[in-house]
C-alpha positions in Angstrom: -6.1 18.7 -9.8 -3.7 16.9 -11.6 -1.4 16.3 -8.7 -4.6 14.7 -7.0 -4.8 12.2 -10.2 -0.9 11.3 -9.8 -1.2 10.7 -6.1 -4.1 8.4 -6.5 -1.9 6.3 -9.2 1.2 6.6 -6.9 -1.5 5.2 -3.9 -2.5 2.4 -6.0 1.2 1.6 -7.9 2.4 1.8 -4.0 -0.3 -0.5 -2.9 0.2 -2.8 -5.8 3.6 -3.6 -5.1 2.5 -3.8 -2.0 0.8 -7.0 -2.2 2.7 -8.2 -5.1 5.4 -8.4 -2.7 3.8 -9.9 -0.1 2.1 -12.7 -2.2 5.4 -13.6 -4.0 6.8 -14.4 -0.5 4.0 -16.4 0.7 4.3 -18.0 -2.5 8.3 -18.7 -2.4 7.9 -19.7 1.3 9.4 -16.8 2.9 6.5 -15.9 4.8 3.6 -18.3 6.0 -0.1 -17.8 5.5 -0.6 -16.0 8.5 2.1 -13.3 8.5 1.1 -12.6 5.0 -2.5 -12.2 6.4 -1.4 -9.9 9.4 0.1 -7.8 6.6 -3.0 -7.0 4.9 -4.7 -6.3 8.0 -2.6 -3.9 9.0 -2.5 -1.7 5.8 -6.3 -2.2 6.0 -6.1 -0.8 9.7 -4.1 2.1 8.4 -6.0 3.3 5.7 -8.9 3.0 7.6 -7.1 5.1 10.6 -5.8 7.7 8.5 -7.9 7.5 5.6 -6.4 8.0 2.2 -5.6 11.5 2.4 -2.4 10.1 4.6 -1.2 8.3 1.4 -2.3 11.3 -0.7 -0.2 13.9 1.4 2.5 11.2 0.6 3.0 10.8 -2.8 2.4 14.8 -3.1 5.8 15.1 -1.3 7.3 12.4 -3.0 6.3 13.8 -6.2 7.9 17.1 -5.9 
């Protein structure tokens, strides 16, 4: 059970930075509007494809 709680912190730390990342670009000008909105669609499309037991089984391998 406790491996569950640490890959639901890794999903959301991994997310986080996620879109930190991308919104620091968009903000320095590296990336436009729309490339930073194509982003966020497609991690949207993939958890929604794979649901979040794809990031779960994830962070479970990365944290052993």
């Amino acid at each position: 059970m406790q491996r569950f709680y640490y890959g639901m912190v890794l999903i959301l730390v991994f997310i986080g930075l996620a879109l930190q990342a991308s919104l620091l670009l968009w903000i320095g000008g590296f990336i436009n509007a729309s490339d930073a909105r194509l982003f966020f669609l497609s991690l949207q499309s993939l958890i929604s494809r794979y649901g979040i037991g794809f990031f779960n089984k994830w962070s479970v391998a990365i944290s052993l």
